[in-house]
C-alpha positions as CSV (number, residue, x, y, z in Angstrom):
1,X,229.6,126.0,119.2
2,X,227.6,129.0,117.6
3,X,230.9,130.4,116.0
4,X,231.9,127.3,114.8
5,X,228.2,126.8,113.4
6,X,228.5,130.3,111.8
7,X,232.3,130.4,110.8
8,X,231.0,127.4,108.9
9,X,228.0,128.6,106.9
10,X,229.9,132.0,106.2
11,X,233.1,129.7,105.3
12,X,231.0,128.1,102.4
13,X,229.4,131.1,101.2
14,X,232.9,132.4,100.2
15,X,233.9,129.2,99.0
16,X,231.0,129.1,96.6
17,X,231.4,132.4,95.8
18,X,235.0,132.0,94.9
19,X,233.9,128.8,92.8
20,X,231.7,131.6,90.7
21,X,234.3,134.1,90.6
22,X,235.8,133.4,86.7
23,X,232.2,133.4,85.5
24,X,231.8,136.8,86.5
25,X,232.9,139.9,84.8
26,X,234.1,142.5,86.4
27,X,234.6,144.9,83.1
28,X,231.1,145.4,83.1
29,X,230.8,146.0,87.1
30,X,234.1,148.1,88.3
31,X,233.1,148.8,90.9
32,X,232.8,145.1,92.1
33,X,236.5,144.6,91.8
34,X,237.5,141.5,94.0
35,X,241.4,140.5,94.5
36,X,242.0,137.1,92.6
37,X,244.4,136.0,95.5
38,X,241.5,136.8,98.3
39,X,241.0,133.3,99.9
40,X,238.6,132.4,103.3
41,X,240.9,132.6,106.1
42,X,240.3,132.1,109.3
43,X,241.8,135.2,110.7
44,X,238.7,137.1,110.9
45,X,239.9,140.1,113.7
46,X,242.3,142.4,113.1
47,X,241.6,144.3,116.0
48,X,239.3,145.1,119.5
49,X,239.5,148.2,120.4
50,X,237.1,150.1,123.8
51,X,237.5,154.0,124.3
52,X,235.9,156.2,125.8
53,X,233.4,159.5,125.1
54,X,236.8,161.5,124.4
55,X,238.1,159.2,121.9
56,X,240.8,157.9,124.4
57,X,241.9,154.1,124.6
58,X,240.8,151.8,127.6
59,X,241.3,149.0,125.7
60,X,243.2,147.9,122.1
61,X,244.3,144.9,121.3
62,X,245.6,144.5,117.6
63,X,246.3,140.7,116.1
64,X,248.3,141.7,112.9
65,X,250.6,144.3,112.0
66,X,248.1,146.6,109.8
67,X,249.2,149.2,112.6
68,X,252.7,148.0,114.2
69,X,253.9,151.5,115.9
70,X,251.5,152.9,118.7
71,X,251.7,156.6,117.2
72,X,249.6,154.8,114.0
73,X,247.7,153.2,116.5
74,X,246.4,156.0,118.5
75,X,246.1,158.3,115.2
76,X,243.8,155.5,113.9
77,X,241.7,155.1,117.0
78,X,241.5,158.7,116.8
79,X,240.4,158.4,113.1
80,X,237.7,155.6,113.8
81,X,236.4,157.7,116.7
82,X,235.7,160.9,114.8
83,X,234.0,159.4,112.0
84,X,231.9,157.2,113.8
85,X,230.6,158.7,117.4
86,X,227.9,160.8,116.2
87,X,226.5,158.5,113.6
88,X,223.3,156.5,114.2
89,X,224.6,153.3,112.0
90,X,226.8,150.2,113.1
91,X,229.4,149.4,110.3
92,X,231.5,151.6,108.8
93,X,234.5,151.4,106.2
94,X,237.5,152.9,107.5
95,X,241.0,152.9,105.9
96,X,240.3,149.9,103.7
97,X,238.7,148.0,106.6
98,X,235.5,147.0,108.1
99,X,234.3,148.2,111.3
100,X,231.3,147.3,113.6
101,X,231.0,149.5,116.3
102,X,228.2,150.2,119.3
103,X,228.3,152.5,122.7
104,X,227.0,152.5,125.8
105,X,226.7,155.7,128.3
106,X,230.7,156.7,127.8
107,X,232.3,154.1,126.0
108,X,232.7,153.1,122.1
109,X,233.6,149.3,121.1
110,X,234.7,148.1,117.7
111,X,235.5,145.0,116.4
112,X,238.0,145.9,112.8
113,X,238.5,143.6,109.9
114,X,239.5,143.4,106.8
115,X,237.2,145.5,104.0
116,X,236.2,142.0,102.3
117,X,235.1,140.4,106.2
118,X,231.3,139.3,106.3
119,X,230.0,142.1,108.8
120,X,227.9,139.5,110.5
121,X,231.5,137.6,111.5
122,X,232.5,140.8,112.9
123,X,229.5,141.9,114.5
124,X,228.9,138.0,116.6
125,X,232.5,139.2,118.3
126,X,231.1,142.7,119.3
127,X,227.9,141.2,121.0
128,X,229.2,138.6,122.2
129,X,231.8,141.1,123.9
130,X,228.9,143.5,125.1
131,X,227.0,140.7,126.0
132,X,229.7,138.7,128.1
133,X,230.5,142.6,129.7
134,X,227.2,143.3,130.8
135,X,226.7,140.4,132.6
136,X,230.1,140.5,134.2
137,X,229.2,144.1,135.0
138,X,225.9,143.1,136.3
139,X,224.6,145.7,133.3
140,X,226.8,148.8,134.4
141,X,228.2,149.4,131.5
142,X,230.5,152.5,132.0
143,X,233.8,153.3,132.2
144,X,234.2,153.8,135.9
145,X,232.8,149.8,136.3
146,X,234.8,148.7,133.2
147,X,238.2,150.2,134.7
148,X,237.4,148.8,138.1
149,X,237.3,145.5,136.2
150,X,239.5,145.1,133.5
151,X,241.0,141.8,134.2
152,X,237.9,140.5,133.6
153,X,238.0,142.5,130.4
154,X,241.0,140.7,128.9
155,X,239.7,137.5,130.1
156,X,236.6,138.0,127.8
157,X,238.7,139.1,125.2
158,X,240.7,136.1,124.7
159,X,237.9,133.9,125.6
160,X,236.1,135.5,122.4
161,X,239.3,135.8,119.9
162,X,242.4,133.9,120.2
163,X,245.1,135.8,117.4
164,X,242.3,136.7,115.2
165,X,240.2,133.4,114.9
166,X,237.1,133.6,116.4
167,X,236.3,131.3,119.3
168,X,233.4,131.9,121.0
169,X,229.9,134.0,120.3
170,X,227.8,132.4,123.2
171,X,228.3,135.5,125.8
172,X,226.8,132.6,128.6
173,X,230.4,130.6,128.3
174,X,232.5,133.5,127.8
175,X,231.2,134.4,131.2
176,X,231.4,130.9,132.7
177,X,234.6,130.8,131.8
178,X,236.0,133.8,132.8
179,X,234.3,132.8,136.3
180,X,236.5,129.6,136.1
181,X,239.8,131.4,135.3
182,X,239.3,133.6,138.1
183,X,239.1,130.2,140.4
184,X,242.6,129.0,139.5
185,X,243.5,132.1,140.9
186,X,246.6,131.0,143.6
187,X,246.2,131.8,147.2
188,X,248.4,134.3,147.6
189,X,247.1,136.5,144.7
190,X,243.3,136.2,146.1
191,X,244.9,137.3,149.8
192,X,246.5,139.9,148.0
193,X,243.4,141.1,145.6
194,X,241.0,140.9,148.5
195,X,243.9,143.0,150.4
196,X,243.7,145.7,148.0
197,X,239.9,145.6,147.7
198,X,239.5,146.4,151.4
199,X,242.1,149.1,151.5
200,X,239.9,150.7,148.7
201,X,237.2,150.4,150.3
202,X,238.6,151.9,153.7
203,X,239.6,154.9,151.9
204,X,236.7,155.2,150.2
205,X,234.1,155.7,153.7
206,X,236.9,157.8,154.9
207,X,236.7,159.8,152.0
208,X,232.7,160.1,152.6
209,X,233.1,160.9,156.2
């Protein structure tokens, strides 16, 4: 409901601004070039990206094809993570796009749009991702707990942004409904996750023996 509420309010700022558009001229500001065929969209995300303290990916998922090969993918994660993880500030502009960006401990998310995206848009996705994690994560945010839990991670993911649209900012039902996913879970799959779970756990107290 919040991201509805918001993709709403930021929807009819841009109309209105796109209403005030030929009144405005852009000789006498050129920096303040705007493309005449820019129009709201509701493809907001272009892409979700986690990595860690080394730059490396845990986690990318891209929703157009800004980036279609993994070598340009990796060489702008790369990109992104050198210009950004020793910097204080939260948004950056990146290869003609917008990115919002936080860490915690050893990891680095972003949230990428386009460079014309309203920040706030983007930003709503990265805390309602944070959010939703640290409550799954019970507030361990780190890479050992995320990789111990990364179906959970792509269960957030698409709970918050389904092909680019936005569709949830409310980290509460992100979470609740993660928790219900994992329900329909068949038999056989819980037998087989709990399964696994214990056998790590076995070797683990051998291990500390």
């Amino acid at each position: 409901m919040e991201a509805l509420i918001l993709f709403s309010v930021c929807f009819l700022v841009e109309v209105c601004f796109s209403l005030l558009l030929p009144c405005i001229h852009f000789d006498l500001y050129p920096r303040c070039q705007i493309p005449a065929t820019l129009e709201p969209s509701l493809y907001t995300v272009k892409a979700i990206l986690i990595l860690d303290n080394d730059g490396d990916r845990l986690f990318a998922k891209y929703y157009d094809d800004t980036y279609p090969s993994v070598k340009e993918q990796k060489a702008f994660e790369k990109n992104i993570f050198n210009k950004t993880h020793r910097t204080d500030s939260e948004i950056a502009l990146l290869e003609g796009l917008t990115v919002v960006y936080k860490s915690s401990i050893d990891l680095y998310f972003y949230v990428i749009g386009s460079s014309y995206e309203n920040e706030l848009m983007l930003m709503a996705v990265l805390n309602c991702l944070f959010d939703s994690l640290s409550q799954m994560l019970r507030k361990n945010v780190e890479k050992r707990a995320l990789l111990e839990n990364m179906e959970g991670l792509f269960l957030a993911v698409d709970e918050i942004v389904d092909g680019g649209v936005i569709l949830e900012s409310d980290p509460q039902q992100v979470v609740h409904r993660v928790a219900l996913r994992g329900e329909d879970v068949p038999l056989t799959e819980q037998t087989v996750s709990q399964v696994l779970q214990s056998a790590k756990e076995q070797i683990k107290w051998s291990l500390l023996r």
